[in-house]
Structure formats: C-alpha cells, structure tokens
C-alpha beads as a LAMMPS data file, in Angstrom:
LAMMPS data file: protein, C-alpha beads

126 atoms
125 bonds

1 atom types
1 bond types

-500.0 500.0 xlo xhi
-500.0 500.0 ylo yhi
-500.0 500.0 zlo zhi

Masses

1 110.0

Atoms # bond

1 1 1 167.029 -429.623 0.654
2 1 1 167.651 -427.997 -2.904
3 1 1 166.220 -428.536 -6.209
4 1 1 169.112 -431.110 -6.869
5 1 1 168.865 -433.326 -4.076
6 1 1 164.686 -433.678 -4.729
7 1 1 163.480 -436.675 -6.825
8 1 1 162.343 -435.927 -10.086
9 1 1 158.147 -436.369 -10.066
10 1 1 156.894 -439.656 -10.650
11 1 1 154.533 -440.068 -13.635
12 1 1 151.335 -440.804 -12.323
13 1 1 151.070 -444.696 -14.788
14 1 1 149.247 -447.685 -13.036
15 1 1 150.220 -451.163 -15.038
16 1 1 147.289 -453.576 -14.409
17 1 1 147.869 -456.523 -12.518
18 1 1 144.466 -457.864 -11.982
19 1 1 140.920 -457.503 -12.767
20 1 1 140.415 -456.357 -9.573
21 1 1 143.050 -453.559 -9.637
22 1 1 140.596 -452.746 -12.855
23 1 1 137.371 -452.658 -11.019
24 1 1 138.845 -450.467 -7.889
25 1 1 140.030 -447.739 -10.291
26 1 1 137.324 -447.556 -12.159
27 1 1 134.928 -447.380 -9.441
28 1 1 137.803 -444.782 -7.522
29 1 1 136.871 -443.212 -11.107
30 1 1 133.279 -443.430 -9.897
31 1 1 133.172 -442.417 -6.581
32 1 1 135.120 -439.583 -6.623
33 1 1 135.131 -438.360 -10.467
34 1 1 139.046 -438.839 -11.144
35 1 1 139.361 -438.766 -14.957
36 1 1 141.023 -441.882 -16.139
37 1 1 143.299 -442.796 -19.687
38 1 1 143.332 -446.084 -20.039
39 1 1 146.194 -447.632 -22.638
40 1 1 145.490 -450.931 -23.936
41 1 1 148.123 -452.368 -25.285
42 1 1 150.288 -455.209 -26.587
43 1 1 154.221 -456.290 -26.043
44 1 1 154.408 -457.314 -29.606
45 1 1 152.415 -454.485 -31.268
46 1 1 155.512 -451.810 -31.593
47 1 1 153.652 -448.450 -32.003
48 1 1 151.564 -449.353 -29.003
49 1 1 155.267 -449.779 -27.295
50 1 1 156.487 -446.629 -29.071
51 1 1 153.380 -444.270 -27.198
52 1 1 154.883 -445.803 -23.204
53 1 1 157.276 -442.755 -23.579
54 1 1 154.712 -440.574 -24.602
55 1 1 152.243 -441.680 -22.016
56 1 1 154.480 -441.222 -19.583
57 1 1 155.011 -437.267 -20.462
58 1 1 151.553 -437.409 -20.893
59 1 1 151.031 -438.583 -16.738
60 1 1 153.728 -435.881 -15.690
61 1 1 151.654 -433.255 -17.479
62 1 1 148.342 -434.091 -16.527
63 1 1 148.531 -435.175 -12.574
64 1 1 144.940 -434.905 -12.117
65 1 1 144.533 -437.661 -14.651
66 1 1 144.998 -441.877 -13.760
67 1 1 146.560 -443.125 -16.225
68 1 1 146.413 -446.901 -16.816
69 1 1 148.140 -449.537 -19.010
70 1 1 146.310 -452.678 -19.882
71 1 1 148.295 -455.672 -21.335
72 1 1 145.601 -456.840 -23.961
73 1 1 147.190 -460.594 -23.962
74 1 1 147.429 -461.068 -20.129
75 1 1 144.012 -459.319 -19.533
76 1 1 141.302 -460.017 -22.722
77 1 1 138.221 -460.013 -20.697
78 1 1 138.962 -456.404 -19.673
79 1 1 139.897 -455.720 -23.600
80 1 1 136.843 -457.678 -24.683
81 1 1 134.203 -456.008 -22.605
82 1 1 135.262 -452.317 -24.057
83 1 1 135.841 -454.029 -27.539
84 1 1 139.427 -453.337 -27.842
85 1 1 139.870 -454.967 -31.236
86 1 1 143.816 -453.131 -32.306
87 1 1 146.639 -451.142 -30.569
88 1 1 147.142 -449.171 -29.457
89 1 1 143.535 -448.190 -28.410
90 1 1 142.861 -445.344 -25.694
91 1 1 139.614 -445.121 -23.592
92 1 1 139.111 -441.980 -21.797
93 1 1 136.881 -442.790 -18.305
94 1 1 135.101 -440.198 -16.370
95 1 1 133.050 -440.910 -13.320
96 1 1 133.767 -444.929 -14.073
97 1 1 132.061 -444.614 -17.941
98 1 1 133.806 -444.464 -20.954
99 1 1 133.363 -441.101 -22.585
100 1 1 136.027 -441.097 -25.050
101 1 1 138.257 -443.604 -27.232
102 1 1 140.757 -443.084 -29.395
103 1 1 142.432 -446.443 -32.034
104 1 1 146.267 -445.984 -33.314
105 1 1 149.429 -444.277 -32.102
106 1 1 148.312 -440.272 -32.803
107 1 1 150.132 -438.782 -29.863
108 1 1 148.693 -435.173 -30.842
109 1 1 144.895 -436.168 -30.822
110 1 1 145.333 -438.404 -27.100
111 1 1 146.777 -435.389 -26.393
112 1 1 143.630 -432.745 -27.499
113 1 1 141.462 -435.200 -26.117
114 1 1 143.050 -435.315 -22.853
115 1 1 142.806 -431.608 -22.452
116 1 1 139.343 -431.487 -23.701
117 1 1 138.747 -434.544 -20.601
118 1 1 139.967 -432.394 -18.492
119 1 1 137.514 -429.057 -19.380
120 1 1 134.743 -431.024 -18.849
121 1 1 135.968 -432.065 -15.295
122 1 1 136.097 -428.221 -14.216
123 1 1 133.310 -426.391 -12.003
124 1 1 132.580 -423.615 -13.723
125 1 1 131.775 -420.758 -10.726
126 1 1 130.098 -417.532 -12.062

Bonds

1 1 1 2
2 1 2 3
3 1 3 4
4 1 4 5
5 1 5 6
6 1 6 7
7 1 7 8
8 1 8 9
9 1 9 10
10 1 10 11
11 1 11 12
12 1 12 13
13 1 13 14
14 1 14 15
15 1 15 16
16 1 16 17
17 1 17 18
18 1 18 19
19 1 19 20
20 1 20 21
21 1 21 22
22 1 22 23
23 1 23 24
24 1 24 25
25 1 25 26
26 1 26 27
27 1 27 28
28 1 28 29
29 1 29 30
30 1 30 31
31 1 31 32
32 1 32 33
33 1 33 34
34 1 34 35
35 1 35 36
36 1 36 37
37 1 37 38
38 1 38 39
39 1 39 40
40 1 40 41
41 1 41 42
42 1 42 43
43 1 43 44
44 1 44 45
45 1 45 46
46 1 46 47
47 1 47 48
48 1 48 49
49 1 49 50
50 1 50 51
51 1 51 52
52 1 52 53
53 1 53 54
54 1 54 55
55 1 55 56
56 1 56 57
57 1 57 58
58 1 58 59
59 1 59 60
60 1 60 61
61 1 61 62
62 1 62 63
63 1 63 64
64 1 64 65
65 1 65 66
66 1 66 67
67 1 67 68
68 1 68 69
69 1 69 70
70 1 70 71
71 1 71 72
72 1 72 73
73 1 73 74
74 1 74 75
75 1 75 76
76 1 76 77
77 1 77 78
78 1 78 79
79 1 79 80
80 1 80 81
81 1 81 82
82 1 82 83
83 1 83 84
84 1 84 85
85 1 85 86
86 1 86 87
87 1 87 88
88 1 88 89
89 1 89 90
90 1 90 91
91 1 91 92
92 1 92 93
93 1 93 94
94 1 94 95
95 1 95 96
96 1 96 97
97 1 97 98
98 1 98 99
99 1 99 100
100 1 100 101
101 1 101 102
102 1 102 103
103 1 103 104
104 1 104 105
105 1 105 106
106 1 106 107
107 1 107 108
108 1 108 109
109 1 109 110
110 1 110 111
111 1 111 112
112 1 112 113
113 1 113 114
114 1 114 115
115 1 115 116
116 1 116 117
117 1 117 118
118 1 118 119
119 1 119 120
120 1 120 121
121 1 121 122
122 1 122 123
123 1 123 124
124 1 124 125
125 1 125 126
C-alpha cells in the first residue's frame, strides 16, 4: 500500500455525549496520566465554532493529548462544576485535575499552553 491509498490520520477529538463519557476520561486522565484539552463550547457562540478547525490541527499535532469538546447547553452540570462562565473556555487536565484554563478564542496561547502541558508530562532521565 502507498502513501496515496493510506487514510489521512484521524484527529484525536472526543465530542461528549454523556456525563459518564466525562467521568471515564477524566479518570483514563487519572489512571494513566494522559494529558487532556477540554473545549467547552457553545453552537451559538461563533468564535467558540471558529477554534473546531483549529482544535482539530491542534489533535493532529499533539497525539499524545485527548482532546475533548463539551457542548455547554446540552451538558451545564459538567460546565458548572469547572465554572465555565463564556466561550470558548479551555481547561487543560493532567492526571484527572485541572491544571490549566484558558477564556476566549486565542489560538496562539492554547497553543503555548499545550506545549508547555506537554513538558511537564516528560520523564526527565539524567
């Protein structure tokens, strides 16, 4: 099989479906220390609908990351126990607890704060 004929990588984006699918990633998050991004977001609120492409970049970029979407109107518990009060807001998660958040569409700092999520997940060996 060449190059052509492969599909092009997926981006690595959960939407979430259920308070449940919530509470298993987060404590996947926990148990195994898979940083998470977590987008919380709004049909109606148009720059948190202008970052999806971004995000999406974003997830093909960074595969060791989860990246999830969160539908503020279908899920407000979720939104009100992190106090998600405008999007788009971004929580960065590591080991299930929320070390990071970002409020507004600034696809250059999600960015810089992803990468700085990510040097704190490495083992340093000397």
């Amino acid at each position: 099989m060449d190059a052509a004929d492969q599909e092009p990588p997926k981006p690595r984006i959960v939407k979430i479906n259920s308070t449940e699918t919530w509470d298993s990633h987060l404590q996947q998050s926990k148990s195994d220390g898979t940083p998470m991004v977590a987008h919380f977001t709004a049909s109606w609120c148009i720059p948190s609908v202008a970052m999806n492409p971004f995000i999406e970049e974003l997830a093909l970029v960074f595969n060791d990351i989860i990246f999830l979407t969160v539908d503020v109107d279908d899920f407000k518990e979720i939104a009100n126990k992190y106090e998600v009060k405008a999007m788009p807001t971004f929580l960065l998660i590591k080991e299930g607890v929320v070390v990071g958040r970002l409020v507004g569409a600034n696809p250059d700092e999600i960015k810089k704060r992803i990468e700085t999520l990510l040097q704190s997940n490495s083992q340093f060996v000397v």
